[in-house]
C-alpha positions in Angstrom: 9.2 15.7 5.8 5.8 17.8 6.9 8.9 20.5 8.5 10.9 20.9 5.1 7.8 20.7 2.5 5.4 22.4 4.5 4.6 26.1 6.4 2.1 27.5 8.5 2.3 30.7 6.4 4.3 33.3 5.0 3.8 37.0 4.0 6.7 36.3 1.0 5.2 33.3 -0.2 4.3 33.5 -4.2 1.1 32.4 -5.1 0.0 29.9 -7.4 -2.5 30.1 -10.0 -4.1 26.6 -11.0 -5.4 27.1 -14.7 -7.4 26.2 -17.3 -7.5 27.9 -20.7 -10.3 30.2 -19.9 -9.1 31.1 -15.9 -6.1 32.2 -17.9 -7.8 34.2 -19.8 -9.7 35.8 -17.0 -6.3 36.3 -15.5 -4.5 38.1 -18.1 -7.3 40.8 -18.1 -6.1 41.9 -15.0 -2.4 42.2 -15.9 -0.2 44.5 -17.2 1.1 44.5 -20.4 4.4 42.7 -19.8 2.7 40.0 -18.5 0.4 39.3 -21.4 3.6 39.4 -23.5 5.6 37.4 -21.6 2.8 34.4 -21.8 2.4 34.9 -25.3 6.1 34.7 -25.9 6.4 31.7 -23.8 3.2 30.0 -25.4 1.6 29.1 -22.1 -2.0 27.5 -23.0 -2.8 26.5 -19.3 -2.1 23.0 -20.8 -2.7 20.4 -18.0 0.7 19.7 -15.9 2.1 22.9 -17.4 4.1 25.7 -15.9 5.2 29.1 -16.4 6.9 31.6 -14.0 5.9 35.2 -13.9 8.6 37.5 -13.3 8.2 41.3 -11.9 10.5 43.8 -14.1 13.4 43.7 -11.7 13.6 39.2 -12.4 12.1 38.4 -9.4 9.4 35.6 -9.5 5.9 37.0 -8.6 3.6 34.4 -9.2 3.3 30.8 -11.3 0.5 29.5 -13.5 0.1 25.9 -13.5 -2.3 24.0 -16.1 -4.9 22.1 -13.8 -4.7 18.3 -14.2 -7.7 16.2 -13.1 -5.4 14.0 -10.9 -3.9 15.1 -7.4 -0.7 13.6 -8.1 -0.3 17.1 -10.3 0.7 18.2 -7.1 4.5 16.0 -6.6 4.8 17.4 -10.3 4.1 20.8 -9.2 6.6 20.4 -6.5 9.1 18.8 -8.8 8.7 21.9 -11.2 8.7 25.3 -9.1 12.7 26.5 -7.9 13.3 26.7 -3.6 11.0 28.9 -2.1 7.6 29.1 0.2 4.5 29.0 -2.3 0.6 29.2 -1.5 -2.6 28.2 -3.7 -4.1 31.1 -4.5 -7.5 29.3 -5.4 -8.0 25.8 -4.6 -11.5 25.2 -6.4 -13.0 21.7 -5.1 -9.5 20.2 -5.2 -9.4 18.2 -2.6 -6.8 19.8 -0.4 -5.9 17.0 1.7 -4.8 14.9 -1.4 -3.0 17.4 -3.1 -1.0 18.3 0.5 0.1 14.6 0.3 1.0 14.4 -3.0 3.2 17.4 -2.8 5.1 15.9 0.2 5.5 12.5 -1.7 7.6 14.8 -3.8 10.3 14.3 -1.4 10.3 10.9 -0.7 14.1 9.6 -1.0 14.7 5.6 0.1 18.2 7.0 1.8 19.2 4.2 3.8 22.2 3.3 2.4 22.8 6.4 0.2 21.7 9.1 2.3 19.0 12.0 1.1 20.2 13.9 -1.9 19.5 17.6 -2.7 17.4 18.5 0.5 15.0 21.0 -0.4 14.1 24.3 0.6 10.7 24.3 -1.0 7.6 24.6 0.6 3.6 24.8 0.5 1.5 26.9 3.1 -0.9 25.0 4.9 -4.5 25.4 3.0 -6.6 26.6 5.6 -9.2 23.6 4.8 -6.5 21.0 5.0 -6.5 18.2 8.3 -3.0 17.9 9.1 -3.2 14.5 11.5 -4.4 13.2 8.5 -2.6 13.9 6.1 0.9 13.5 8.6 -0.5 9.8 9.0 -1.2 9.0 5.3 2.5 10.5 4.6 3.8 8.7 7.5 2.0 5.3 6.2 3.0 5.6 2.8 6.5 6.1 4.1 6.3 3.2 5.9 5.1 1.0 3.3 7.7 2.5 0.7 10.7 2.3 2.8 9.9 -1.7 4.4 9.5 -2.7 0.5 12.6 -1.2 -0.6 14.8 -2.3 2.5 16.6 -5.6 1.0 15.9 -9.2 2.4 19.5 -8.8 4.1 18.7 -6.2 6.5 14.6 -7.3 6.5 14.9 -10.6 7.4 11.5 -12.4 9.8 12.9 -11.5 13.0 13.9 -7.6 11.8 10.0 -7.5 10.3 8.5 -8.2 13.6 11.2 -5.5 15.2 10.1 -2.8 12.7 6.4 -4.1 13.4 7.0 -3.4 17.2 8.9 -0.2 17.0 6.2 1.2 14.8 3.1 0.9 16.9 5.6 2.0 20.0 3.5 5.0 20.5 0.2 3.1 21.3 -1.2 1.0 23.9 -0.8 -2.7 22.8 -0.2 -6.1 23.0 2.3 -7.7 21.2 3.4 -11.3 20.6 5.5 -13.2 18.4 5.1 -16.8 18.0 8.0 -19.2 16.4 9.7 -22.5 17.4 7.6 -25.7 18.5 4.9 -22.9 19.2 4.2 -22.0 15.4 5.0 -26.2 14.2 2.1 -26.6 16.7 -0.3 -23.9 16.1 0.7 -22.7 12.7 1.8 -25.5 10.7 1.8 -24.1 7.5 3.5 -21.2 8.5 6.5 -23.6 9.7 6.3 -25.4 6.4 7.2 -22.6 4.8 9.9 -20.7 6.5 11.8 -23.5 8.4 14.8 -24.0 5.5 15.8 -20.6 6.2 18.0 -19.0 8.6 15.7 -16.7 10.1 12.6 -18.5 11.6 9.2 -18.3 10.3 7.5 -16.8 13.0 3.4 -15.6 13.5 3.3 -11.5 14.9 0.2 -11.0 16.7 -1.0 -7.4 17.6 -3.8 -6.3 19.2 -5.2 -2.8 20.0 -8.5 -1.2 20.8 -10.4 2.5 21.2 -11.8 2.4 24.6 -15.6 3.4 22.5 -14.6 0.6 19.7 -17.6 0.1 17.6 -16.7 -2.5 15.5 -14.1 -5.0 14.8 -11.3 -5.7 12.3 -8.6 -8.4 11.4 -6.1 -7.0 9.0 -4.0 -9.9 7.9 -0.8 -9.2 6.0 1.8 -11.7 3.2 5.6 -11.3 4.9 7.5 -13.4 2.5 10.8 -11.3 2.8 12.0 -12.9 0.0 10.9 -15.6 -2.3 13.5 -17.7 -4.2 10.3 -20.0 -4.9 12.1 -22.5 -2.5 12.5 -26.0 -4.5 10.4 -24.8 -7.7 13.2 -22.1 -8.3 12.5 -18.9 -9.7 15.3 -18.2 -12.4 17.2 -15.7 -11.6 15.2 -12.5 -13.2 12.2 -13.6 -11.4 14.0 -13.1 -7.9 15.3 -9.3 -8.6 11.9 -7.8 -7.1 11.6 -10.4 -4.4 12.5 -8.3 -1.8 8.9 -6.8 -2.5 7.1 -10.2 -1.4 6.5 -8.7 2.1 4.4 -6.3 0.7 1.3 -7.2 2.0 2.7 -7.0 5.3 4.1 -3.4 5.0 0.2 -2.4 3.8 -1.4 -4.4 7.1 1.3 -2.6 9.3 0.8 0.5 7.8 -3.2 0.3 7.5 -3.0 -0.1 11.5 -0.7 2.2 12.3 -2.8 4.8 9.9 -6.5 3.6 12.5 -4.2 3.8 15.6 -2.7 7.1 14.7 -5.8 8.6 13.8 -7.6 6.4 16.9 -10.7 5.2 15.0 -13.2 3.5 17.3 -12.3 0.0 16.8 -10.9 -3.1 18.2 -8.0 -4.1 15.9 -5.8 -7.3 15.6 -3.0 -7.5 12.7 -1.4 -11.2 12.0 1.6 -11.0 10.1 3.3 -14.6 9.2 6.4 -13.7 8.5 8.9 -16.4 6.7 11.7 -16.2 4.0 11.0 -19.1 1.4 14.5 -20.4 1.2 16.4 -23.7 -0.1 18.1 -25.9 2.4 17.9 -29.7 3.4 14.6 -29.2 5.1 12.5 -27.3 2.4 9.0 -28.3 1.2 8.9 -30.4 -1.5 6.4 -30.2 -4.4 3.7 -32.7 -3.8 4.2 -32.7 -0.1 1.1 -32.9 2.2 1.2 -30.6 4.8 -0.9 -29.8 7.3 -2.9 -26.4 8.2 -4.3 -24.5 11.3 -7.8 -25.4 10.6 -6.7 -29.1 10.2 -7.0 -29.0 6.3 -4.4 -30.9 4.3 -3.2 -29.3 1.8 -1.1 -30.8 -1.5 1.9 -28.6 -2.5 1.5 -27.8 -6.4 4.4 -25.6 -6.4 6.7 -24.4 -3.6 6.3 -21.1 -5.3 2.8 -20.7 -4.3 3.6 -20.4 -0.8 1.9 -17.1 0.0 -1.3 -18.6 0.2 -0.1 -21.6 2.9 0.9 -18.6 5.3 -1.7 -16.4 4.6 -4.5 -19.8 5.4 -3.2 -20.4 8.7 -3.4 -16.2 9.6 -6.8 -15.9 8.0 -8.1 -18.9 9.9 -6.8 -17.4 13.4 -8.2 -14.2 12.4 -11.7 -15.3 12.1 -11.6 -17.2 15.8 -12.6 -13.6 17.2 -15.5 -13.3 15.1 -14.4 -9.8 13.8 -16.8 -8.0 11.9 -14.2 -7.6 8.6 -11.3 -9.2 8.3 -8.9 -7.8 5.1 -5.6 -9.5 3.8 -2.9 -7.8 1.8 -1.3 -10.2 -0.6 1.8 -10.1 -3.4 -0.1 -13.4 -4.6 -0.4 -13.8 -8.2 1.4 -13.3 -11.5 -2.3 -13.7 -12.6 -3.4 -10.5 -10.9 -1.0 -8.7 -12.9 -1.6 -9.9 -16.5 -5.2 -9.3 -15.8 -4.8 -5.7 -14.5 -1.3 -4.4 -14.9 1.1 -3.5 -12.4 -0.8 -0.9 -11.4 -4.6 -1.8 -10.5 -4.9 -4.3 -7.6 -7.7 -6.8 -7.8 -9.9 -7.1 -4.6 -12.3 -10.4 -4.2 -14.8 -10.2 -1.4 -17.9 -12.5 -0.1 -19.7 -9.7 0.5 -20.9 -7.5 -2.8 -21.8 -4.5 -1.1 -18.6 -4.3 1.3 -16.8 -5.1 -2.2 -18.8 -1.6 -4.0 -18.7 0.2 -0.7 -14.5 -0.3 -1.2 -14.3 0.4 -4.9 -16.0 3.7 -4.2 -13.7 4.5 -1.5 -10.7 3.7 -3.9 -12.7 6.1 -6.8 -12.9 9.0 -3.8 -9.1 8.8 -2.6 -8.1 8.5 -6.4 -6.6 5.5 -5.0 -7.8 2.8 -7.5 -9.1 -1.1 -7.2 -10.7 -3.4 -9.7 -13.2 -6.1 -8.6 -12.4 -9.6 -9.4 -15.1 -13.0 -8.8 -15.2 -15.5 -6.3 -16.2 -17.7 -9.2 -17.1 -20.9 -7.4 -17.4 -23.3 -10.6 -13.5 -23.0 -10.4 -13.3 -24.2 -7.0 -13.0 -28.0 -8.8 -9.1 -26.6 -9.7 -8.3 -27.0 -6.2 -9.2 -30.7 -5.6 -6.7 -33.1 -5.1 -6.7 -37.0 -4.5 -4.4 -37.1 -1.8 -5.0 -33.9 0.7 -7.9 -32.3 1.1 -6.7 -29.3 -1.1 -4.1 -28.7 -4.1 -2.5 -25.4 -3.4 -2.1 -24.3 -6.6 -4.6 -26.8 -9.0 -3.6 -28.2 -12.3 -4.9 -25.3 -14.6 -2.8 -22.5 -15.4 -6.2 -20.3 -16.0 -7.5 -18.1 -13.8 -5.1 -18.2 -11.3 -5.7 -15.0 -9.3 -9.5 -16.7 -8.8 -8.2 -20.1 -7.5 -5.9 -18.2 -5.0 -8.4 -16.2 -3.5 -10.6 -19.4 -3.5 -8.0 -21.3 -1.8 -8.0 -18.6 0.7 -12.1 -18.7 0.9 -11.3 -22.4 2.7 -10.2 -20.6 5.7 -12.7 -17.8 6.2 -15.1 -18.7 8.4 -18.7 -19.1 8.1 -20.4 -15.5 8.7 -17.0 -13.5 8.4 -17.3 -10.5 6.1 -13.7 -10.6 3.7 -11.9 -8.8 1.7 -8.6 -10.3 -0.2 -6.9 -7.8 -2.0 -3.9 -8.9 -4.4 -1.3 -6.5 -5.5 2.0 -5.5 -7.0 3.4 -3.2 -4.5 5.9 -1.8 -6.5 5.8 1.1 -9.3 8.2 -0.3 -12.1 9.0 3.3 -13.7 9.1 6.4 -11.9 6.2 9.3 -12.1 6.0 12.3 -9.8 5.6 11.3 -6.1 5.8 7.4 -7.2 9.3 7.0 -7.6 10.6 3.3 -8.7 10.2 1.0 -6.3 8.2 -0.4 -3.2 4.9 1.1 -3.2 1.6 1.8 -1.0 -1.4 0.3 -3.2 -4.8 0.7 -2.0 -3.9 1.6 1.5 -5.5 5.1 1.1 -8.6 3.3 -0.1 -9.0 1.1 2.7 -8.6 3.4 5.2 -11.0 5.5 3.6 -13.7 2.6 4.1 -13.1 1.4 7.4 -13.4 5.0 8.2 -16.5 4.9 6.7 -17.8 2.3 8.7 -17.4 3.7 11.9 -18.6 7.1 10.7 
């Protein structure tokens, strides 16, 4: 992508002017007659997201105006708007240049896996001399890689093809890799077993560690890989299951969060958990109201079979805490009741640490990449009793059920262990410029951003 929608420079390339009302009227001072004419004629305000092409008097395009937005994503509508050719910013203000580079290249994203790429472009931006170009190759390259895992269907991304993507991804680093399944995970990983053993593919645990050789601190990014969700014995009805594909999300965000601190070789020791299962019917599914066991040795009463992102993710946030990492961060398609709170489009984070929890949110506000804080609200924490077990996985009240989820999840966070849980679509259910329908990267930017900032 950086080869087709990018250049190093170009002596033909046609500049573009970012407006507002009175830079375009500063503008026209300085330009002939025609010009002034021509905007009139075409009524061109500087209006934000608006464009107008300035021709010479022989046709030829000499320059654009473009209405400045306050959003970087006004960049993927640029690109989406301006005919083939090599273009530079003429000004670039305080625009942050790295974002607006990314945006422009998410212009291009196609999912062509199974239709091929359709009408390859010959459009492209010169480099902004300001811009970091290992960053902003390994935010594309992440975003990518989040996009394409969510969109790829549970036929072709079953367990076992998850932990091969996981692998050939981090190829290019020094690591250590392991995948447990079999009478290993019913051992070690109960829960995880629960879940995934009526499927074909195995439920299996992928276990990845990495380190800088000057690591400064340490991290446990922990990831949901449900690669499809029929809600097992609790069926979804049909309409529910169309996106479920997308329930591996979490785990395409922890991949690509890792790749993004390997790539760019931040000083830190890393481990990524992935429990990756396909919550399927057979003879040997969980049942609702079964009592199954955990990796911490919790029992833990089955409300629903469709609440199963939680039983995986308890067993992976429980091993993740045995190193006594200073963070440790899950991804999570978990809850219905994120989304009717928030929308599709604003995950919620919950965190046991308040200023880890503001330090985030301001990373999210600087990357326009944006979270919403949610509470740890302990008086809710009686939902999840039970008579039987020592937990009810889902509780008996439908309220508040985002809250209960990431309480469940507290169980297994160990005393002392900075957390953060964050709980998101994935998936942009219309199509705007650079975010076409689909599988998408939520609050990867952001975290990145703040585990950055940690080590800084």
């Amino acid at each position: 992508m950086l080869k087709t929608c990018f250049a190093e420079s170009s002596k033909t390339s046609v500049p573009i002017r970012l407006c507002t009302s009175s830079i375009l009227t500063d503008l026209l001072k300085q330009r002939p007659i025609y010009v002034q004419t021509w905007v009139d004629q075409h009524a061109f305000t500087a209006a934000p997201s608006s464009i107008l092409l300035i021709p010479n008097q022989d046709g030829q395009i000499t320059e654009v105006f473009w209405g400045l937005d306050d959003t970087p994503w006004q960049f993927a509508s640029l690109a989406g708007n301006v005919p083939n050719g090599t273009y530079h910013i003429e000004e670039w203000g305080d625009i942050d240049q790295n974002l607006a580079c990314l945006t422009w290249a998410l212009a291009f994203y196609q999912f062509s896996r199974y239709k091929g790429q359709k009408n390859k472009s010959q459009l492209s931006l010169v480099w902004p001399s300001a811009a970091h170009k290992e960053w902003v190759e390994a935010a594309i390259e992440g975003i990518t890689l989040v996009r394409d895992l969510i969109n790829t269907p549970a036929c072709d991304l079953t367990p076992a093809a998850l932990a091969v993507s996981i692998e050939n991804t981090i190829a290019p680093f020094e690591y250590q890799f392991k995948v447990i399944l079999g009478e290993e995970l019913q051992r070690g990983f109960p829960a995880v077993h629960t879940v995934g053993k009526a499927a074909e593919s195995s439920p299996r645990l992928i276990d990845v560690r990495w380190s800088h050789p000057q690591a400064q601190k340490s991290i446990a990014i922990v990831g949901k890989g449900v690669c499809f969700d029929s809600g097992g014995l609790d069926i979804k009805p049909s309409a529910g299951m169309l996106m479920m594909k997308k329930d591996m999300g979490g785990a395409a965000h922890a991949l690509a969060l890792a790749y993004l601190i390997m790539k760019l070789n931040l000083p830190l020791s890393l481990r990524l958990l992935i429990p990756a299962v396909e919550n399927a019917i057979s003879g040997n599914a969980m049942h609702p109201m079964d009592i199954i066991k955990t990796r911490k040795g919790l029992t833990v009463e089955i409300g629903n079979t469709d609440a199963e992102g939680r039983l995986i993710l308890a067993d992976a946030l429980y091993e993740a805490c045995q190193d006594k990492p200073d963070l440790v961060i899950d991804f999570a398609t978990l809850t219905g009741a994120a989304r009717i709170a928030l929308g599709t489009e604003l995950p919620a984070i919950f965190s046991n640490n308040q200023e880890l929890s503001d330090d985030l949110l301001a990373a999210g506000q600087k990357m326009q990449d944006p979270l919403w804080p949610m509470p740890l609200h302990k008086p809710y924490a009686k939902y999840l009793k039970s008579s039987t077990a020592d937990l009810s996985s889902t509780g008996k009240s439908s309220y508040g059920g985002a809250i209960t989820a990431a309480l469940f999840l507290e169980h297994f966070i160990e005393k002392g262990i900075n957390w953060v849980h964050i709980d998101h679509m994935a998936w942009n259910l219309a199509s705007t410029p650079g975010k076409p329908e689909g599988g998408e990267a939520m609050g990867l930017l952001a975290t990145f951003k703040f585990i950055s900032n940690l080590v800084e």
